[in-house]
C-alpha positions as CSV (number, residue, x, y, z in Angstrom):
1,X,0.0,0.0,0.0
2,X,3.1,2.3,0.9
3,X,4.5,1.7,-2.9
4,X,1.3,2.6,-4.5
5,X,0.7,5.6,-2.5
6,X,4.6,6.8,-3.1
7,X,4.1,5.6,-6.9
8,X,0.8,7.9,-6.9
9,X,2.9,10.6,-5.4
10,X,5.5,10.9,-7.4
11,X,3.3,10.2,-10.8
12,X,0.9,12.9,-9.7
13,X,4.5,15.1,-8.6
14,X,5.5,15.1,-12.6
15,X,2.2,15.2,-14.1
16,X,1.2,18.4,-12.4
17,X,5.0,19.8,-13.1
18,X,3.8,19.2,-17.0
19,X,0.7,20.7,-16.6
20,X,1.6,23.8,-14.8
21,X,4.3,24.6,-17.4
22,X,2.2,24.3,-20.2
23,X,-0.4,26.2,-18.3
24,X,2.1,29.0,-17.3
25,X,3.9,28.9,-21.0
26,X,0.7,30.9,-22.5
27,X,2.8,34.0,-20.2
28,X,5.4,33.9,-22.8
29,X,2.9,36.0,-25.4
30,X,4.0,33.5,-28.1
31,X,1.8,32.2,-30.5
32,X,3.1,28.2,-29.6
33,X,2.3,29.0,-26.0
34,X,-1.3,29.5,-26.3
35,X,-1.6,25.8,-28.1
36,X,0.3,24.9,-25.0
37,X,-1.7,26.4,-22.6
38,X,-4.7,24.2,-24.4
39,X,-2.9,21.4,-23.6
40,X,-2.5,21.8,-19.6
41,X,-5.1,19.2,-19.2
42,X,-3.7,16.2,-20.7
43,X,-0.6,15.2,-18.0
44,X,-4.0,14.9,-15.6
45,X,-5.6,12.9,-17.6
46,X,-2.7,10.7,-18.7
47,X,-1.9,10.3,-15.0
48,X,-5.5,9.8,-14.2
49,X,-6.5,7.1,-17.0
50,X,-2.6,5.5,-16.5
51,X,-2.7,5.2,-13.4
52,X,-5.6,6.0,-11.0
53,X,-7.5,9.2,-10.6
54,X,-5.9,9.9,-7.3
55,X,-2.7,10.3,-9.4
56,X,-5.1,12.7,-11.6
57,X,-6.0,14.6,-8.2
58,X,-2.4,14.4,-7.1
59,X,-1.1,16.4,-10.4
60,X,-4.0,19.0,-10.6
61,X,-3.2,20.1,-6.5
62,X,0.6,19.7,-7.4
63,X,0.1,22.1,-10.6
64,X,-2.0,24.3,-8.7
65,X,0.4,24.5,-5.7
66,X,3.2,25.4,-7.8
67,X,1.7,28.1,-9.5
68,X,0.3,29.7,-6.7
69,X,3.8,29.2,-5.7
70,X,5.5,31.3,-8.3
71,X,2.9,33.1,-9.4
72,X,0.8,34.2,-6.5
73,X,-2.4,32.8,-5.0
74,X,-4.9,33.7,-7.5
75,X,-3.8,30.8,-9.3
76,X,-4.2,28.2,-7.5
77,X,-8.3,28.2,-7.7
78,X,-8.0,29.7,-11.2
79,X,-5.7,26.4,-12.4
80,X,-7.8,24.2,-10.3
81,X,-11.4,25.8,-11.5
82,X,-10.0,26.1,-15.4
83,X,-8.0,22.7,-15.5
84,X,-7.0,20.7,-13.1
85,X,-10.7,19.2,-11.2
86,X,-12.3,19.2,-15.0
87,X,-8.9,17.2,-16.4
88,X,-9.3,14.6,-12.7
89,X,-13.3,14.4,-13.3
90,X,-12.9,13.2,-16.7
91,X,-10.4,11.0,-15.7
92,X,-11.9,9.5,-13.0
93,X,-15.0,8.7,-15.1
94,X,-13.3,7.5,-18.0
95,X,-12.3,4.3,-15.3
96,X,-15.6,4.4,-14.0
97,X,-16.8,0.5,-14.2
98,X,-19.1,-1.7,-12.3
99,X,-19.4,-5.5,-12.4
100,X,-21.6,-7.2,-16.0
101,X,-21.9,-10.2,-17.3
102,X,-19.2,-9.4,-19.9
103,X,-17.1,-8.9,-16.5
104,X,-17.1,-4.8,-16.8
105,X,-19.3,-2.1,-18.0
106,X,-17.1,0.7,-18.3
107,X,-18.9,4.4,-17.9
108,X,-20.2,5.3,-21.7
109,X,-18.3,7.9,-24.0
110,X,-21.3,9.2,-25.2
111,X,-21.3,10.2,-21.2
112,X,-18.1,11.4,-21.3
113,X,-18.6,14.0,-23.9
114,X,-21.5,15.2,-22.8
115,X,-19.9,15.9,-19.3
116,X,-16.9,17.8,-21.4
117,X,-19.8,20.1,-22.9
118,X,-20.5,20.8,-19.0
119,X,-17.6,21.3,-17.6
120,X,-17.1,24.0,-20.5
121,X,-20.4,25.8,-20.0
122,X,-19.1,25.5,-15.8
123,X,-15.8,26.6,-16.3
124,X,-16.9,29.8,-18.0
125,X,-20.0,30.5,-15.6
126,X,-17.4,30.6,-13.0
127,X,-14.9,33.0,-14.9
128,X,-18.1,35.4,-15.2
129,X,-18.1,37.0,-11.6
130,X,-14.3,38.6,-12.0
131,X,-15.9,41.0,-14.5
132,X,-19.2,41.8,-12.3
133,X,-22.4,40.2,-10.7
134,X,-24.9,41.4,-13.8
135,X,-25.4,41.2,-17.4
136,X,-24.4,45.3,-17.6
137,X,-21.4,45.0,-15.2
138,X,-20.3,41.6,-17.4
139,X,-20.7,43.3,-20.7
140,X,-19.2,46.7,-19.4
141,X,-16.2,44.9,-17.8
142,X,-15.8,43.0,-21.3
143,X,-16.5,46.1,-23.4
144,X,-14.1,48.1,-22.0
145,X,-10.9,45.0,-22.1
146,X,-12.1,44.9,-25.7
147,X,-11.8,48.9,-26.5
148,X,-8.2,48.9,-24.4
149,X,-6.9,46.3,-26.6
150,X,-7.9,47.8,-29.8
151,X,-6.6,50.7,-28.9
152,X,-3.3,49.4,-27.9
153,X,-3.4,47.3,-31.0
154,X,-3.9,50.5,-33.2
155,X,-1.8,52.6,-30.9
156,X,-5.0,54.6,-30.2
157,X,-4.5,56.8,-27.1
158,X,-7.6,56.9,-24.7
159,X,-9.9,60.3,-25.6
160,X,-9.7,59.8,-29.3
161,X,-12.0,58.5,-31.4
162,X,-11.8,54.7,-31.6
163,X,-11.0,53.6,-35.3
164,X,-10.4,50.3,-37.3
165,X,-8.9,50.0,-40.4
166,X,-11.9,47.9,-42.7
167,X,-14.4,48.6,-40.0
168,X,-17.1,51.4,-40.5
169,X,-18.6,51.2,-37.1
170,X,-15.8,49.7,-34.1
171,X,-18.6,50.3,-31.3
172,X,-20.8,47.9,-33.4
173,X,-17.6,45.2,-33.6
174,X,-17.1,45.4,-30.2
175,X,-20.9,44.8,-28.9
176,X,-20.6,41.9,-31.4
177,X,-17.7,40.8,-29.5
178,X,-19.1,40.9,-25.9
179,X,-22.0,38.7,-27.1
180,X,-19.5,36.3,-28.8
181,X,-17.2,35.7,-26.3
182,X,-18.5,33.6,-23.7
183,X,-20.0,31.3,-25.7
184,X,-17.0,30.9,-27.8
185,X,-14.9,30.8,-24.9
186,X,-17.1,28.0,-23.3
187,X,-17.0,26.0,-27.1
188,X,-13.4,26.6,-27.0
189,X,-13.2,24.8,-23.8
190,X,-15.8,22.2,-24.5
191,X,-13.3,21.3,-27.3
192,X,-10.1,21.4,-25.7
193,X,-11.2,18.8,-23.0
194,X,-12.6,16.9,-25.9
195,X,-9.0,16.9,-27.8
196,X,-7.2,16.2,-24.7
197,X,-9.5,13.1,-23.2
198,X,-9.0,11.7,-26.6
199,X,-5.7,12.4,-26.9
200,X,-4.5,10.7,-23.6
201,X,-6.4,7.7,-23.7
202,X,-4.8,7.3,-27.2
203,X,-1.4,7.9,-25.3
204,X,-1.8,5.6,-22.3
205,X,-3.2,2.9,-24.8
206,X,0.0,2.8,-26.7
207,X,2.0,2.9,-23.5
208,X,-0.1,-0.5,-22.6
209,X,-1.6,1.2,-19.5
210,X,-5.4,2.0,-20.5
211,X,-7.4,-0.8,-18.3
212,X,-11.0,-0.2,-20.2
213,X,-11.1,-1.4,-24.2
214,X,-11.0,1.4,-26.5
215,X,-14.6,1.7,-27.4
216,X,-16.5,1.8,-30.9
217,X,-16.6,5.6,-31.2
218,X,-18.9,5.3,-34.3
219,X,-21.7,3.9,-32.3
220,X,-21.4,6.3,-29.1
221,X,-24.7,7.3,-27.7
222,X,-25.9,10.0,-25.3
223,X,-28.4,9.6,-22.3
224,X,-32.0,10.1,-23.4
225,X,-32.4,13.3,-21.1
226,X,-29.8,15.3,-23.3
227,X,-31.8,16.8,-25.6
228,X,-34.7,17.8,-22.5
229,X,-31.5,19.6,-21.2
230,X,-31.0,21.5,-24.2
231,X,-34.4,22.6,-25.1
232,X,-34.5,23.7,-21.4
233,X,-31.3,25.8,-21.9
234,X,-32.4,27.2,-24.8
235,X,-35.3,28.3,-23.5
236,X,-33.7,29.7,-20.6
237,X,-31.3,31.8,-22.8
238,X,-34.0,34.1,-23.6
239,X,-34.4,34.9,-20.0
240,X,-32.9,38.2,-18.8
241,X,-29.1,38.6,-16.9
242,X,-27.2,36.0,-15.6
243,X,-29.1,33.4,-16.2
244,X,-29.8,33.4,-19.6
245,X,-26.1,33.8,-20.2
246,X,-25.5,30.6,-18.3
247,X,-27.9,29.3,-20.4
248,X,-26.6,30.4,-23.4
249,X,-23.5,28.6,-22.0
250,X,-24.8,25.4,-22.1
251,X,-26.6,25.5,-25.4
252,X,-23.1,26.3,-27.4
253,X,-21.2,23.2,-25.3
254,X,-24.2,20.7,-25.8
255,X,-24.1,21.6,-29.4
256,X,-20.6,20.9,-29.7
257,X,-21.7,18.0,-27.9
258,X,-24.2,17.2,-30.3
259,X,-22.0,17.3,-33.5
260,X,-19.3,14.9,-32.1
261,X,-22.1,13.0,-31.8
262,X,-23.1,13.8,-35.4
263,X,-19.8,13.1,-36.6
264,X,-20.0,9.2,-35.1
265,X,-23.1,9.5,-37.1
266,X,-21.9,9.9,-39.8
267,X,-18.4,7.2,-39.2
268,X,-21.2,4.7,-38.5
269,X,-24.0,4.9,-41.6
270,X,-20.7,5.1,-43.6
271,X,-18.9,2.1,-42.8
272,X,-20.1,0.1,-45.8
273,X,-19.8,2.3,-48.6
274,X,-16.9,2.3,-51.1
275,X,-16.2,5.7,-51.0
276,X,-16.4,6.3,-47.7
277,X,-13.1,8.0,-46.7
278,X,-13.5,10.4,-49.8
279,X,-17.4,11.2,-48.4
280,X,-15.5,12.0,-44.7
281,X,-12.7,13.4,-45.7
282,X,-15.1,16.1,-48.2
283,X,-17.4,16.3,-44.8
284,X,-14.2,17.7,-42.6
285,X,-12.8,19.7,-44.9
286,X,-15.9,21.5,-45.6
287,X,-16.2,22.3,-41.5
288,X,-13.2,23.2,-41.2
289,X,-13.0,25.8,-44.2
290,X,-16.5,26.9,-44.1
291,X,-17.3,26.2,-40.4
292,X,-21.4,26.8,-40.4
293,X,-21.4,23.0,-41.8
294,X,-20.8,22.0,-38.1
295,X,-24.5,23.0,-37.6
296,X,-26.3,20.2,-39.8
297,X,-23.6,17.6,-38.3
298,X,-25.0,18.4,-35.2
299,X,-28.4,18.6,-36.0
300,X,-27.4,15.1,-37.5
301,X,-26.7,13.8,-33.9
302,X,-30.1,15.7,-33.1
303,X,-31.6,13.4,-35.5
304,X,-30.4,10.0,-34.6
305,X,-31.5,11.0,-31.1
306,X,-34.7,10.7,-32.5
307,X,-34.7,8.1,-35.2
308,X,-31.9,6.1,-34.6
309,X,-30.3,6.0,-37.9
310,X,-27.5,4.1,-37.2
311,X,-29.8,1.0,-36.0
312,X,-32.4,1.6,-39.2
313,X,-29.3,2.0,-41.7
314,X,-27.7,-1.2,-40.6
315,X,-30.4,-3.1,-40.8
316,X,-31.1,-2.5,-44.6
317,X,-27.4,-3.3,-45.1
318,X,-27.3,-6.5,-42.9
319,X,-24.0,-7.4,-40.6
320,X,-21.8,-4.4,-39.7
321,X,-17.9,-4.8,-41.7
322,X,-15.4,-5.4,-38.9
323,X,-13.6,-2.9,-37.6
324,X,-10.1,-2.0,-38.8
């Protein structure tokens, strides 16, 4: 019991050295540094699905200690908030398991991302009080970081007239900008924590580590009350100050949610065609240059909420080819 606990100890010791460098590279101002910073999570999450989730714990206090450490104390509960608890939650559930017939039943990925699309909306909603305890004080608060930097960007000093080049109305840009922002910073977040869960489990499964089977990530599927959740926080987006900004939260993760499912949609009602990697590979690049694509993938995964197209599809097509 000693070994384990010193072996936890001193996994969780260099695990949360890796994370809090990446974390505190992003102060560097470089352009590598904020890809990075993204990246904070995955030492937790290697330590966490490599070894136990008390490693996963171990690293995020170890990170947050030694920031706090060099940095001052502010960072300890913005690392922990930000990083380190979302990186050990996901890690902990990835080895969630319970006794089956089939010996385990390991938690569901189609449960894992949907808890990444909360933890996103969560980490955000508790960013939101540093800039005020309102809708006005938020928006002010962000209004006025946006104007500074435009101004410092253009070399604009404060009492002139705010201009952009190839913008006719900068006030206009920058009420755009207030509204944007949290959502795209809790999308941003939502896919980071994606990336990185994926990204680790791939890394401890080539180390030999990863105790669960990598799952069929074509046939993931989310619990039934998802889509309750997100015509209730769509809803509730409508409603006035904080609360419809929280809600607005949690519609942009779920619908990030929602097109990685659409995407295993799509991997799944494709498997038998000829041409399938051409169809996916014309798919992906079509989000990623046009990006409003993303939309009808997840209203895909919307769909076979619904209908279940990857059950009706597979049976007009008989037996499923084997995986590769």
């Amino acid at each position: 019991m000693a070994q384990f606990w010193l072996q936890i100890g001193l996994i969780g010791l260099g695990a949360g050295a890796a994370s809090a460098l990446l974390f505190a590279s992003v102060l560097s101002g470089s352009i590598l540094s904020v890809v990075l910073f993204y990246l904070a999570p995955l030492p937790i999450l290697i330590a966490a699905i490599g070894w136990s989730h008390w490693a996963g714990l171990a690293a995020a206090l170890m990170a947050a200690i030694g920031l706090s450490l060099a940095f001052g104390a502010f960072f300890f509960p913005a690392f922990l908030i930000s990083v380190g608890l979302p990186a050990w939650w996901l890690g902990y559930l990835a080895l969630l398991a319970r006794p089956s017939d089939a010996e385990f039943e390991w938690y569901p990925p189609g449960r894992l991302v949907v808890w990444t699309a909360i933890l996103g909306a969560l980490v955000i909603m508790a960013a939101l009080p540093q800039f005020g305890g309102s809708e006005a004080s938020i928006q002010a608060a962000l209004r006025g970081g946006f104007e500074r930097m435009l101004r410092t960007q253009m070399h604009i000093p404060a009492g002139e007239a705010l201009t952009v080049p190839g913008v006719a109305d900068p006030d206009r840009l920058i009420d755009i900008l207030v509204l944007v922002l949290p959502p795209a910073a809790a999308v941003l977040t939502t896919l980071t924590q994606l990336l990185n869960l994926w990204l680790a489990a791939r890394i401890v499964k080539i180390s030999g580590r990863l105790k669960r089977p990598w799952p069929d990530l074509a046939a993931i599927r989310f619990p039934t009350a998802t889509p309750f959740v997100l015509a209730a926080a769509t809803a509730g987006s409508f409603l006035p100050d904080v609360v419809g900004i929280a809600c607005t939260l949690v519609v942009a993760t779920l619908l990030v949610a929602y097109a990685a499912l659409g995407f295993a949609v799509l991997h799944g009602i494709t498997r038998r065609l000829q041409n399938r990697s051409v169809v996916l590979v014309g798919i992906y690049t079509a989000v990623a240059i046009f990006g409003w694509p993303v939309l009808l993938v997840a209203l895909l995964g919307l769909i076979d909420i619904a209908l279940d197209l990857r059950t009706r599809i597979a049976a007009t097509r008989g037996p499923p080819a084997p995986l590769a």
